[in-house]
N, C-alpha and C positions, 0 to 999 in steps of 0.2 A: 076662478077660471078667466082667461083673459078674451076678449074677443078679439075676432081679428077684424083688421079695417081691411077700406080699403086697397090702400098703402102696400099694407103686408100683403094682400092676395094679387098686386099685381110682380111686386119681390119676387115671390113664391113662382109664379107662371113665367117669368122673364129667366129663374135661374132653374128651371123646367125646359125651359125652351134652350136654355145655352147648353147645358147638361146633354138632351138630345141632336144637338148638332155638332157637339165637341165628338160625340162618340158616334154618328151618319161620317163625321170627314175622316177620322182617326179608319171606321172602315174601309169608305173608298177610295183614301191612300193607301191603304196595307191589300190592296182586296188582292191587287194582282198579286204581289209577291206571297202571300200565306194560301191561298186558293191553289196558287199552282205549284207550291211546294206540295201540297198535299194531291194533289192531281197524283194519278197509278200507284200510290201506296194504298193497298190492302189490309186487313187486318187477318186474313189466310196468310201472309207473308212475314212474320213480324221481325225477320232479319233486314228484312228490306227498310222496314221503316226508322232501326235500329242505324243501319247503314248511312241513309237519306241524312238523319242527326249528327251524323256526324261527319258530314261535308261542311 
């Protein structure tokens, strides 16, 4: 079994930390437009959301 140094464990935490910031901004670029596409759609409604899909 190999150990890890410490080399690798800071690798490991750098593409942890890019990984979670690629997908924090990938969020709050999309936030407005998928949050408020989905704003007044119901699942009591499901023609509406059917509807919404296909705008």
């Amino acid at each position: 079994m190999s150990e890890l140094t410490t080399e690798q464990l800071i690798k490991i935490i750098l593409g942890i930390l890019v990984v979670v910031a690629v997908v924090a901004g990938l969020y709050f670029f999309f936030k407005t437009q998928i949050i408020e596409f989905f704003n007044g759609l119901s699942p009591a409604n499901p023609n509406k959301i059917f509807m919404a899909l296909g705008k």
